[in-house]
FIDOMI-771520 format. One record per residue (C-alpha): x, y, z; residue number from 1. Coordinates in Angstrom, 1 decimal, padded with zeros to 4 digits. Layout:
REM residues N
- X|Y|Z|NUM .
...
This chain:
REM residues 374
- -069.1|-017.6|-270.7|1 .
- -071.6|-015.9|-268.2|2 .
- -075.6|-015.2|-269.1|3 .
- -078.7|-014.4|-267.3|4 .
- -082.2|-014.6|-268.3|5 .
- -086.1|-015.2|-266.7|6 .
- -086.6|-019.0|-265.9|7 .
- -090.4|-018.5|-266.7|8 .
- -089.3|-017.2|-270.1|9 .
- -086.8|-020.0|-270.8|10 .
- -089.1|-022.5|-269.3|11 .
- -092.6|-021.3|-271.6|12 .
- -089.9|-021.3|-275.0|13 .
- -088.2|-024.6|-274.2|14 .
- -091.9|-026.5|-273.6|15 .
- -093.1|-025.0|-276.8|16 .
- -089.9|-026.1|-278.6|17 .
- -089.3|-029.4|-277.2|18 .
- -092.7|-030.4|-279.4|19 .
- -090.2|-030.6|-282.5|20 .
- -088.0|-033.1|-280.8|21 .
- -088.3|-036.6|-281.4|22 .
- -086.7|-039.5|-278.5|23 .
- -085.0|-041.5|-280.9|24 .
- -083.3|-039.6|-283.5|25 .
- -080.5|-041.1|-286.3|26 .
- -078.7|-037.9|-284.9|27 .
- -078.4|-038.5|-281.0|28 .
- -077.1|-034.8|-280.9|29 .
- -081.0|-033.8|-282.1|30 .
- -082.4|-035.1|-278.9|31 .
- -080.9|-031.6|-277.5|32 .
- -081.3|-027.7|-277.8|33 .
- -078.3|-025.7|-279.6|34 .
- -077.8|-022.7|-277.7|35 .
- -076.8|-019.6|-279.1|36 .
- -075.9|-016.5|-277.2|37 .
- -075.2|-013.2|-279.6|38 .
- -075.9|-009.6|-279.3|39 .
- -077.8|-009.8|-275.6|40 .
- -080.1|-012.7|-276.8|41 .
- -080.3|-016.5|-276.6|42 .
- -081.5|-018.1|-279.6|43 .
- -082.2|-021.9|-279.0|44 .
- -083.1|-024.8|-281.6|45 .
- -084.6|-027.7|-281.5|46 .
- -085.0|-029.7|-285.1|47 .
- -086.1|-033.8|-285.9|48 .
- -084.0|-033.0|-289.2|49 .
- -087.6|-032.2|-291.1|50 .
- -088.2|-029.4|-289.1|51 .
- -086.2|-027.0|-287.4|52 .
- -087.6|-024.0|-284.7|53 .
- -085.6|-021.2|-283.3|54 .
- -087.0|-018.9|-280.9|55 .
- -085.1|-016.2|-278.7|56 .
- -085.0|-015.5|-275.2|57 .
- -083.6|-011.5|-274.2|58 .
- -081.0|-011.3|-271.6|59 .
- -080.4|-009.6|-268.8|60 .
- -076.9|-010.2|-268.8|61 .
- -074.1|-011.6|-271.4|62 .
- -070.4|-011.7|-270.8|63 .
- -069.9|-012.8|-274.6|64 .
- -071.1|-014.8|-277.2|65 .
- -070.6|-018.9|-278.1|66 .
- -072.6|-021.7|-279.2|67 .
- -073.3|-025.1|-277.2|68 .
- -076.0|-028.0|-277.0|69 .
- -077.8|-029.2|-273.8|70 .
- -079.8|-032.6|-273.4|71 .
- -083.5|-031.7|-273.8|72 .
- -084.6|-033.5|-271.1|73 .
- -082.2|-032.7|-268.9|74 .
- -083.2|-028.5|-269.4|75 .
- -087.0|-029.1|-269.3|76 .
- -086.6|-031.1|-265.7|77 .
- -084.3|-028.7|-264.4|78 .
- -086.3|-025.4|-265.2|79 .
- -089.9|-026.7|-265.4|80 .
- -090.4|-026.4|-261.5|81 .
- -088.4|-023.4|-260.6|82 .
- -090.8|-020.3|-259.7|83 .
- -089.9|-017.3|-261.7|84 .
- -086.5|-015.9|-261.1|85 .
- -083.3|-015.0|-262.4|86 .
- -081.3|-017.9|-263.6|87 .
- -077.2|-017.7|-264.0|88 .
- -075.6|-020.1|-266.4|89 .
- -071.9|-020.6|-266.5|90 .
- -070.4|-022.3|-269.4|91 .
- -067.5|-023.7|-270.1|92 .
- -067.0|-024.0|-273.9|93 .
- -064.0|-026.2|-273.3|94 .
- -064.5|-028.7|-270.7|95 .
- -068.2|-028.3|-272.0|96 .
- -069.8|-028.0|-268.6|97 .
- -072.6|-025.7|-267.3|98 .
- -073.3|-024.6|-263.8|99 .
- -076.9|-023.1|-263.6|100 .
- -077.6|-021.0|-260.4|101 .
- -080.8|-019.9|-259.0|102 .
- -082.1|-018.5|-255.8|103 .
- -081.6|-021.3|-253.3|104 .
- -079.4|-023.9|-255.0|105 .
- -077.4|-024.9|-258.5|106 .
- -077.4|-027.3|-261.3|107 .
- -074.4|-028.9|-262.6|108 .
- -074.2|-030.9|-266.3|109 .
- -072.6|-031.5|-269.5|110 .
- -073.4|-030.1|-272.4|111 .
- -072.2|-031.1|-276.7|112 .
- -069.9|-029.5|-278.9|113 .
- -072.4|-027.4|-281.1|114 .
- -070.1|-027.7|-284.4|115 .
- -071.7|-031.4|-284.9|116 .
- -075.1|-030.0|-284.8|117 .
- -076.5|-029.5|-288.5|118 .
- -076.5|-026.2|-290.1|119 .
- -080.1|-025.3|-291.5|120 .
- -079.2|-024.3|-294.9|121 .
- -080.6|-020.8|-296.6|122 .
- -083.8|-020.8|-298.3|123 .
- -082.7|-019.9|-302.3|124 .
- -083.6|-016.5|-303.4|125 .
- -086.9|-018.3|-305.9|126 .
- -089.2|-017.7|-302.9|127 .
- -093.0|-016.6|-302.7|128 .
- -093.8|-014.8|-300.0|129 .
- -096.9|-014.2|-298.1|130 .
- -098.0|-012.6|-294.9|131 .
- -100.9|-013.1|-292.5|132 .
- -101.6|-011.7|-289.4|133 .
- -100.6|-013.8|-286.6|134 .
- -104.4|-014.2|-285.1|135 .
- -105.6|-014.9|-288.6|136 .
- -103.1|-017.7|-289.6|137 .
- -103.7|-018.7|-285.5|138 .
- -107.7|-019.1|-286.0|139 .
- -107.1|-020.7|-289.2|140 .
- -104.9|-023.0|-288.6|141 .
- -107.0|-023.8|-285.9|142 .
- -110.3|-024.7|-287.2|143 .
- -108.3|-027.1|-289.6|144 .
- -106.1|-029.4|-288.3|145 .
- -108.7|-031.7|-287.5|146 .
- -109.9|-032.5|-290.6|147 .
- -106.2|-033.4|-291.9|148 .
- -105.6|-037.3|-292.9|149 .
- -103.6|-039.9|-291.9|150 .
- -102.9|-041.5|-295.0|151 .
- -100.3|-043.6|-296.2|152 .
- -101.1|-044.0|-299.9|153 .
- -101.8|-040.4|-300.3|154 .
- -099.7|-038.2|-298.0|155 .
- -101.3|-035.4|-299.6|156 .
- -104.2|-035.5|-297.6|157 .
- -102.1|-035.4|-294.5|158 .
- -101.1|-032.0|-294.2|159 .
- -102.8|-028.5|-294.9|160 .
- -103.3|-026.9|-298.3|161 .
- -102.5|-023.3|-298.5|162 .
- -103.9|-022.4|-301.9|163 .
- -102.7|-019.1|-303.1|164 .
- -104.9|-016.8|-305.9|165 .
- -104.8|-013.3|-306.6|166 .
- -108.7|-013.9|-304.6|167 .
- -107.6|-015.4|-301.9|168 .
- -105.7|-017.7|-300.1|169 .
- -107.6|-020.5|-299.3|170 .
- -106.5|-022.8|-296.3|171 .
- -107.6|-026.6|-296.4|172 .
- -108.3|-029.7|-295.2|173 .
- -110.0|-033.0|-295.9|174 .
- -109.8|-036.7|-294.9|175 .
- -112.1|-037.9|-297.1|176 .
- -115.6|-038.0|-295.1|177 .
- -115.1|-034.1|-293.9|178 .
- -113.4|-031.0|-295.1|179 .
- -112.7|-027.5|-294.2|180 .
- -111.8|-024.7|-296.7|181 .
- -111.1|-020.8|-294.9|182 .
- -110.8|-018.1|-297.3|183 .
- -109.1|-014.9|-296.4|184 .
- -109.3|-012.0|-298.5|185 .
- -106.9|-010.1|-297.0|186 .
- -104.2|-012.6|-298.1|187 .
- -103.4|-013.0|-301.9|188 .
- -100.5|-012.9|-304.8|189 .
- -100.8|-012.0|-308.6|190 .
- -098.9|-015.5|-309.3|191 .
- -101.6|-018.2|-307.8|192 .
- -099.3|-020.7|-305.9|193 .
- -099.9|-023.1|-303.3|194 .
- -097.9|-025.7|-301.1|195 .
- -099.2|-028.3|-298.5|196 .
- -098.0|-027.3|-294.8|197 .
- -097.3|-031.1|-293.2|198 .
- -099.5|-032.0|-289.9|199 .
- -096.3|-031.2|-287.5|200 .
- -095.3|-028.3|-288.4|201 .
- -098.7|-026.9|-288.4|202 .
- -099.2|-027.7|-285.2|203 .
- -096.4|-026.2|-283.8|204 .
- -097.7|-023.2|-285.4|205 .
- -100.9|-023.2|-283.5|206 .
- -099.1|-023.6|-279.9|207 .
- -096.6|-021.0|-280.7|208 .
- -098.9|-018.2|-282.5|209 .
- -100.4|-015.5|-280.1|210 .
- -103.7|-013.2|-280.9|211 .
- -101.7|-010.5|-280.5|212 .
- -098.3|-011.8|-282.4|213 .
- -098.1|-009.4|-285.2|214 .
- -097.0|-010.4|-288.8|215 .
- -096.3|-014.1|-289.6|216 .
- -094.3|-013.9|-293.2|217 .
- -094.1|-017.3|-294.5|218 .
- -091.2|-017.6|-297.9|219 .
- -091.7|-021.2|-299.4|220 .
- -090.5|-022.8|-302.6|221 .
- -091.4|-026.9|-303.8|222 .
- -089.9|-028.1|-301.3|223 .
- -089.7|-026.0|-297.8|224 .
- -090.8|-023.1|-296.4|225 .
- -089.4|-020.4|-293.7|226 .
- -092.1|-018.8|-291.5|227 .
- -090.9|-015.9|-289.3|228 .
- -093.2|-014.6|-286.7|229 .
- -092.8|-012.4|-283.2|230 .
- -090.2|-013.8|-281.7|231 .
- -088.8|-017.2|-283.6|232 .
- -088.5|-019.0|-286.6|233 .
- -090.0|-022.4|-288.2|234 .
- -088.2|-024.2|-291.4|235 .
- -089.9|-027.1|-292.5|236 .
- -090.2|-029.3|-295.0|237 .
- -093.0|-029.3|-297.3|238 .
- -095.1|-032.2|-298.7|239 .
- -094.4|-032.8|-302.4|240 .
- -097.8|-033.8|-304.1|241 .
- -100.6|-032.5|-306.0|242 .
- -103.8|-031.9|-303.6|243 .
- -106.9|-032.6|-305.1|244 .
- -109.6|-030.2|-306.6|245 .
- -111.5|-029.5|-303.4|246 .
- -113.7|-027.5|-304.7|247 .
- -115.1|-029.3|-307.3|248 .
- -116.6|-031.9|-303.9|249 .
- -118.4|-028.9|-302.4|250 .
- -121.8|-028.4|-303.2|251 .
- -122.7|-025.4|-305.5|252 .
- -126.3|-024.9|-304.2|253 .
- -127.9|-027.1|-301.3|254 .
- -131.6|-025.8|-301.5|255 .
- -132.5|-026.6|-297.8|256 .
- -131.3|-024.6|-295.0|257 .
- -131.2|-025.5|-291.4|258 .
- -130.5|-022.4|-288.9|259 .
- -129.4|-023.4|-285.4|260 .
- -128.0|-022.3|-282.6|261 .
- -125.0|-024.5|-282.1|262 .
- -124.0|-024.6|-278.5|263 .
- -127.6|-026.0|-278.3|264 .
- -126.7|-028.7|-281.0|265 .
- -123.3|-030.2|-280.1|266 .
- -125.5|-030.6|-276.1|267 .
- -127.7|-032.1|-278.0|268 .
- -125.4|-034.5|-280.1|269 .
- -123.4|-035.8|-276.9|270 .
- -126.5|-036.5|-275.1|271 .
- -127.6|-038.9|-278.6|272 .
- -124.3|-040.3|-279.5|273 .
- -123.5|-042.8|-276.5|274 .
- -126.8|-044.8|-277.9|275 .
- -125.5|-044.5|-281.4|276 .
- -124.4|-048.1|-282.7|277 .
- -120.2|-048.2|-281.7|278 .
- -119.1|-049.5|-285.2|279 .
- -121.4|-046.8|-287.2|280 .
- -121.2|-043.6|-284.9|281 .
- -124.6|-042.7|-287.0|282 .
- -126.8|-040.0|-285.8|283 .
- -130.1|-039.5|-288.0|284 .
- -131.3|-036.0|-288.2|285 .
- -134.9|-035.6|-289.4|286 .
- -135.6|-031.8|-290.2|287 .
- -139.3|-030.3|-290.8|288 .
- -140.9|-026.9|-290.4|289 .
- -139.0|-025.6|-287.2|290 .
- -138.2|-028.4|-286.1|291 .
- -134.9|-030.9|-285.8|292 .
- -135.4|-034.2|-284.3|293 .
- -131.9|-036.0|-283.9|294 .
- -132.0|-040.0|-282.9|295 .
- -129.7|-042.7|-282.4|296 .
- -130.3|-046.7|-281.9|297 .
- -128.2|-049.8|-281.8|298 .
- -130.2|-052.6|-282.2|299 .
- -127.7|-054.8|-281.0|300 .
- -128.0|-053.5|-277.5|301 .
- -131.8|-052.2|-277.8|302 .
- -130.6|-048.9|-277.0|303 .
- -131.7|-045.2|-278.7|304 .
- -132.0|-042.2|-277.9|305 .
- -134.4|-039.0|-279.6|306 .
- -134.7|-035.5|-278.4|307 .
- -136.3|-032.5|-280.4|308 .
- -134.7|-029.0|-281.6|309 .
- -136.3|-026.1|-282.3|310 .
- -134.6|-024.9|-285.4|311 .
- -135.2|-022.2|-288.6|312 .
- -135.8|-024.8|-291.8|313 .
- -137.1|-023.3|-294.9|314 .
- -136.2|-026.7|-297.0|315 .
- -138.6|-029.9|-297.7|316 .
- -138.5|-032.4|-295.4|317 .
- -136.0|-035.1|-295.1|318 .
- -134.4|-037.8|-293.2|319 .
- -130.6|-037.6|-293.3|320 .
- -127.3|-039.6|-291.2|321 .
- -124.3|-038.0|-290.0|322 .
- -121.2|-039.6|-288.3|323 .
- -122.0|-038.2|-284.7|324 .
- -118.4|-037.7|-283.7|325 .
- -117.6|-035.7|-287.1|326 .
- -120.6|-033.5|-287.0|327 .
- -119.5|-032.6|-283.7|328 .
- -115.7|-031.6|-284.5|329 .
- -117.5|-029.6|-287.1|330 .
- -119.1|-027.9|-284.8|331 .
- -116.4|-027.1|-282.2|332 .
- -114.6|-025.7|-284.5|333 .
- -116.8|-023.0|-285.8|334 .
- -116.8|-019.8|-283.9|335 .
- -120.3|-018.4|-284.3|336 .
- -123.2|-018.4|-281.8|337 .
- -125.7|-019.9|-284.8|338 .
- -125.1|-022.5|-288.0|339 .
- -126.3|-022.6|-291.1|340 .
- -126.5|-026.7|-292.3|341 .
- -127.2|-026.6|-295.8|342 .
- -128.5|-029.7|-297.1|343 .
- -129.7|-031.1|-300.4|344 .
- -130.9|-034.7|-300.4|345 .
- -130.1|-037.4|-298.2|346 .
- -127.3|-038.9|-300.5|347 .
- -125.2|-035.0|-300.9|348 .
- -123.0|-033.6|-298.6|349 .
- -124.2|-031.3|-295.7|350 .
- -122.3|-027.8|-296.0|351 .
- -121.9|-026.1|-292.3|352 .
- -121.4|-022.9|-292.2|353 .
- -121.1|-020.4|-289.7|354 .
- -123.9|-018.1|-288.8|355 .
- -122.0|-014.5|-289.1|356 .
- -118.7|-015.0|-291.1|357 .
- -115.4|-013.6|-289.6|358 .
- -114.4|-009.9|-291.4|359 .
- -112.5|-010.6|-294.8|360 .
- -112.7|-014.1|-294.4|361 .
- -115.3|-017.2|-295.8|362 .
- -115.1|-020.4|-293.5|363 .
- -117.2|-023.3|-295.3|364 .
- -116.9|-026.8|-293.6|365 .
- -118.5|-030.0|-295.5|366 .
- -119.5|-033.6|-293.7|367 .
- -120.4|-036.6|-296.2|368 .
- -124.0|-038.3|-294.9|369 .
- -124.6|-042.1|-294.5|370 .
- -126.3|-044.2|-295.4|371 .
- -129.7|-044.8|-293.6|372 .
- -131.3|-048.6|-293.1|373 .
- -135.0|-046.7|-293.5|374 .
């Protein structure tokens, strides 16, 4: 069997997909990609067993069709440095050997019978389906992930909660001291549903999603879900759980609002933090009449820092301590030139919100205070 295809577009798909491969699999025969050549295309896997990702590769030229598995490794070191150019693989489904050709030389290994490789079995026909647009899902998906958990005694909290209403679709995060709900209008079913997207898999999402990448269609049941977009496939599994009532944490109505601009801010913030106290992280905000003062000590090391923000505050004044580092991942992830911190006493949460909202969608982002010594 003879094929030809773009290095650059087999090297860009293998990096992406080589992120679903763990180094010491049960199955040895996981460490490597399952080719698949078929109609003009290459489809390739590459699965840990709890998630599987296919994407596909056009080619330029196909003497037939057949099915083998290359070591990961092995593909990734032989393409990664090549410039763009054709590549010629030959492949002997037998002897299972493959001769790769390009301009100035040739690569010779083995490759695995693809029968032992595990079949991905068919999602059952008791589905709910949703669609997003790629960039939507992308941005999302995005301004999230940080605020999953890492929890062992509640694995809930360690992926991200796609909550499903004939509203909405609200996407969500929390680990406890922060927490991050996007709503998108433009994405809803008559039959509310919901299902918690594990950390993994929704990180390979983000690498693999473009701006420009169409429709992603997502079909999940209890227990996995199928998520087709441009050009490849994701099948995970899903975490079983109930996810907790995140809205009933978010404040209905914080009185005092602080407008900012937030580039200004998080400058701001990582001039303070480095004299913040190293076991604490806190960062006291003190907000009056146009004006934001943020400060940081530790007395340990008679260190602090103070510095002065010219802000929009229609609220009473008040004296209220953020985790530094959180605050600022807050931050980083909202788009918007300008903030809105919403605040209601020193012992509430601070809602963060984003100073022009994106069309058809509500982003709201929460940080609990702490505790200040004064």
């Amino acid at each position: 069997m003879k094929f030809t295809l773009s290095s650059a577009t087999l090297s860009s798909k293998l990096s992406v997909l080589s992120k679903v491969i763990m180094t010491k699999n049960a199955m040895p025969i996981l460490e490597g990609f399952l080719f698949e050549i078929g109609d003009g295309q290459l489809q390739i896997t590459a699965s840990d067993s709890e998630n599987v990702m296919k994407a596909t590769c056009p080619l330029s030229e196909s003497d037939g069709n057949g099915r083998f598995v290359v070591n990961s490794q092995t593909i990734l070191d032989a393409v990664k440095e090549l410039p763009e150019q054709p590549l010629t693989f030959e492949v002997d489904t037998l002897e299972y050997t493959v001769k790769v050709y390009y301009q100035n030389g040739n690569y010779n290994f083995t490759a695995q019978n693809a029968e032992e490789y595990p079949q991905t079995q068919p999602m059952p026909t008791n589905v709910t389906t949703i669609t997003f647009d790629a960039s939507v899902l992308l941005s999302n998906i995005s301004r999230t992930l940080f605020a999953t958990a890492q929890e062992q005694l509640r694995p809930v909290m360690n992926g991200v909660y796609f909550d499903i209403t004939p509203e909405y679709t609200a996407i969500v995060a929390s680990d406890g001291s922060k927490l991050v709900r996007n709503r998108c209008f433009a994405v809803r079913n008559e039959l509310p549903s919901s299902f918690i997207l594990p950390k993994k898999p929704a990180t390979l999402l983000k690498n693999v999603l473009t701006k420009d990448g169409g429709d992603v269609v997502i079909k999940f049941n209890d227990r996995n879900a199928v998520i087709s977009f441009s050009d490849g496939l994701l099948i995970c599994r899903l975490i079983e759980g109930r996810y907790p009532n995140y809205n009933s944490v978010i404040p209905k109505d914080n009185p005092n609002h602080l407008r900012i601009d937030r580039k200004t801010l998080v400058s701001a913030l990582r001039r303070v933090m480095p004299f913040a106290s190293e076991s604490s992280e806190l960062v006291k905000f003190k907000v009056d009449l146009g004006q934001l003062v943020i400060s940081s000590e530790d007395i340990d090391f008679a260190t602090s820092a103070k510095e002065s923000l010219i802000c929009d505050y229609d609220g009473m004044p008040m004296s209220i301590g953020f985790k530094g580092p959180a605050l600022t991942e807050i931050l980083n992830n909202i788009e918007s030139d300008d903030v809105v911190i919403e605040l209601a006493d020193p012992s509430r949460a601070g809602v963060v919100l984003p100073g022009e909202q994106p069309e058809q969608e509500e982003v709201l982002m929460l940080i609990m205070p702490m505790l200040l010594n004064d």
